[in-house]
DORO-812406 format. One record per residue (C-alpha): z, x, y; residue in one letter. Coordinates in Angstrom, 2 decimals. Example, Ala and Ser with C-alpha at 12.3 -4.5 7.8 and 13.67 -1.06 7.14 Angstrom:
% DORO-812406
<node pz="7.80" px="12.30" py="-4.50" type="A"/>
<node pz="7.14" px="13.67" py="-1.06" type="S"/>
***
This chain:
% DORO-812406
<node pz="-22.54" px="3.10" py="-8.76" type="X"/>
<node pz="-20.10" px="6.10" py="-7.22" type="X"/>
<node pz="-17.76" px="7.76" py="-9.72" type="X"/>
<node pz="-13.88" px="7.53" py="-8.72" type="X"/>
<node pz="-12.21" px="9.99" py="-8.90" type="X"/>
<node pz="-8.26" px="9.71" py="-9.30" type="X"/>
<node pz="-6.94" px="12.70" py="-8.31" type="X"/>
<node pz="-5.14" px="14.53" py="-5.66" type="X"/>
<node pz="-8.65" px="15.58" py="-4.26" type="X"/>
<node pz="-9.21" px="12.07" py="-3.06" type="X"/>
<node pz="-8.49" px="11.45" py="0.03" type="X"/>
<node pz="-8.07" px="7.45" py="-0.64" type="X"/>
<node pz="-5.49" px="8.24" py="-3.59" type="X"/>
<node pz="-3.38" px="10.22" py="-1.37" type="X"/>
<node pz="-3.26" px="8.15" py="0.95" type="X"/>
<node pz="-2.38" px="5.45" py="-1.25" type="X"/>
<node pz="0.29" px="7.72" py="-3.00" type="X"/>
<node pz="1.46" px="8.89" py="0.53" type="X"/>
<node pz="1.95" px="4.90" py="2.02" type="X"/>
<node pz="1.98" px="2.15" py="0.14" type="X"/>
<node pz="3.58" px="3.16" py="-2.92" type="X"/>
<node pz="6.63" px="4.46" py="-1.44" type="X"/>
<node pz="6.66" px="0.80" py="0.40" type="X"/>
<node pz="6.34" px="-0.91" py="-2.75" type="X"/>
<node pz="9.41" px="1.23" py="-4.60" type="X"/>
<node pz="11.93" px="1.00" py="-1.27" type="X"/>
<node pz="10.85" px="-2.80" py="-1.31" type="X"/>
<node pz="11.86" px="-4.07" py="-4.65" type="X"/>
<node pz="15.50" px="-3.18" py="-4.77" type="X"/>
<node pz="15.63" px="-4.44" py="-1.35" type="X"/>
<node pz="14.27" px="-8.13" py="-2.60" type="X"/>
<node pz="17.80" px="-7.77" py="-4.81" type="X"/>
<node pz="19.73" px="-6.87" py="-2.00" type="X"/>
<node pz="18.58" px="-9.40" py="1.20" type="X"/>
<node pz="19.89" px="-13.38" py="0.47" type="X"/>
<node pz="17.24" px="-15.82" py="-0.90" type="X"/>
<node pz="16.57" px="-17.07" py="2.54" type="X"/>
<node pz="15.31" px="-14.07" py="3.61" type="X"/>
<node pz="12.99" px="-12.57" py="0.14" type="X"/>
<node pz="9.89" px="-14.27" py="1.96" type="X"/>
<node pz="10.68" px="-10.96" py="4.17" type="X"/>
<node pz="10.70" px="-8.38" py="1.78" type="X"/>
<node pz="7.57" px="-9.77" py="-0.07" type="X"/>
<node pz="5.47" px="-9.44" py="3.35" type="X"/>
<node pz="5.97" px="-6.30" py="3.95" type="X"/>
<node pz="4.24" px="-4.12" py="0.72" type="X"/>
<node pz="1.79" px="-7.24" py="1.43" type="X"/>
<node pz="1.22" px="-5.95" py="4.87" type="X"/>
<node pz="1.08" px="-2.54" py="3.90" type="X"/>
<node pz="-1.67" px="-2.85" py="1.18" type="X"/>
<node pz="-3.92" px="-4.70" py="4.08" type="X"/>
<node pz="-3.34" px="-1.71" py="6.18" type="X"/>
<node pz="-4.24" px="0.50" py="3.58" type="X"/>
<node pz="-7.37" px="-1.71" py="2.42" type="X"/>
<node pz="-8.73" px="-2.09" py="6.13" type="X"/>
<node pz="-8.29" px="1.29" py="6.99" type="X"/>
<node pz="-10.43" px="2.12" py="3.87" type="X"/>
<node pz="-13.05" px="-0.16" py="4.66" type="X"/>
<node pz="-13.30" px="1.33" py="8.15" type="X"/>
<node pz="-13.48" px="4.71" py="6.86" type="X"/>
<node pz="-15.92" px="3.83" py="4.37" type="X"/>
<node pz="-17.95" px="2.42" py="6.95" type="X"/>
<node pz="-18.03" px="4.69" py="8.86" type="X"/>
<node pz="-19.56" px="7.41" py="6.77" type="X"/>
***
C-alpha cells in the first residue's frame, strides 16, 4: 500500500486545499442566504466540485 502524505508537498492536497475547500466554505453561508426553493442549488455545487476534483485525480493517477 502507498503512504499519504498530507502535506503541502502533495500535489493532490493542494489541489484539494486550492478548489474544493474554498467551494465548500463560500457554499454554506450561501445555503442560509438563497430561499428553501432554491438550497437543492447550493448543495450541487461543492457536490459538483468534489467530482471534479475526484475525476481529475483518477485521471492523473492513471495516467502515471
Amino acid at each position: 500500500m502507498e503512504e499519504f502524505e498530507l502535506s503541502f508537498k502533495n500535489k493532490y492536497v493542494r489541489m484539494w486545499i486550492i478548489w474544493v475547500l474554498p467551494v465548500i466554505f463560500l457554499s454554506t453561508p450561501l445555503l442560509f442566504l438563497v430561499p428553501t426553493k432554491y438550497e437543492w442549488v447550493v448543495t450541487f455545487i461543492p457536490i459538483t466540485a468534489v467530482l471534479i476534483f475526484y475525476s481529475w485525480y483518477k485521471w492523473d493517477k492513471r495516467g502515471r
